[in-house]
N, C-alpha and C positions, 0 to 999 in steps of 0.2 A: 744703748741700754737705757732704762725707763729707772729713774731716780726713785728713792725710797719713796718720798711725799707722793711722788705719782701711785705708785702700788698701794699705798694706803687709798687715796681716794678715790681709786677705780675699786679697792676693795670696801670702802664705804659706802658706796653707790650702788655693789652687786648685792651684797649681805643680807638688806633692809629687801630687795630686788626677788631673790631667792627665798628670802624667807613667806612674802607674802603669796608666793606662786608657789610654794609649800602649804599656805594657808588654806589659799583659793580651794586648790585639787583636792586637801582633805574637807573642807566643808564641802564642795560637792561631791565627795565620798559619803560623808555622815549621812545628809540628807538622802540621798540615793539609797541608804540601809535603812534609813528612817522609812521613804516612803514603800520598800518590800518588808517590813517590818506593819506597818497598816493594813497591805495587802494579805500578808500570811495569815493575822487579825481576823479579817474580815471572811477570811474561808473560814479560818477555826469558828467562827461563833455560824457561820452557816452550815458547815458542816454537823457542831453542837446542836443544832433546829431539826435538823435532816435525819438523824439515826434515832431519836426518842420518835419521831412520825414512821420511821421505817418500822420502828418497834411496835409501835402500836398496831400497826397495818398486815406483820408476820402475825400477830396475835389475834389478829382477829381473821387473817386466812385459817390458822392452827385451829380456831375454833369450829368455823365453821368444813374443815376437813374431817375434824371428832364428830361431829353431828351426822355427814354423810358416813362416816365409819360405822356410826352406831346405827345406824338406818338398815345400811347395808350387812351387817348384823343380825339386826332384827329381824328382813326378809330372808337370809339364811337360814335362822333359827328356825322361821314360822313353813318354808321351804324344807330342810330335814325333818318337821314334826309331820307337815303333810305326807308325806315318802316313809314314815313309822308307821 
């Protein structure tokens, strides 16, 4: 059997052993959230660029669909008057 002193100093030796390979694996945890934490970042402000151009580009289809409406419109109106 392994004397007390021995069980302390193999328990001195793992402790400090343990702790820092607790250390290690959580910093490369952090950083690893850190760098998908940059990445989700970097969609959102693209994505934020992406829907105000989307916006503008429906608005200005919308517009110009009102214009052929009102055209198409027009030639009905000027189409039932002839037919009166």
């Amino acid at each position: 059997m392994m004397s007390e002193a021995t069980k302390n100093e193999i328990k001195a030796w793992i402790t400090p052993g343990l702790i820092t390979c607790f250390w290690v694996i959580s910093w490369s945890t952090v950083n690893e959230i850190k760098g998908d934490l940059k990445k989700l970042l970097e969609s959102k402000a693209q994505t934020e660029v992406i829907i105000p151009n989307m916006e503008r580009r429906i608005d200005n289809v919308e517009k110009r669909v009102d214009v052929v409406e009102e055209r198409i419109n027009q030639r009905n109106g000027a189409v039932q008057g002839l037919r009166q």
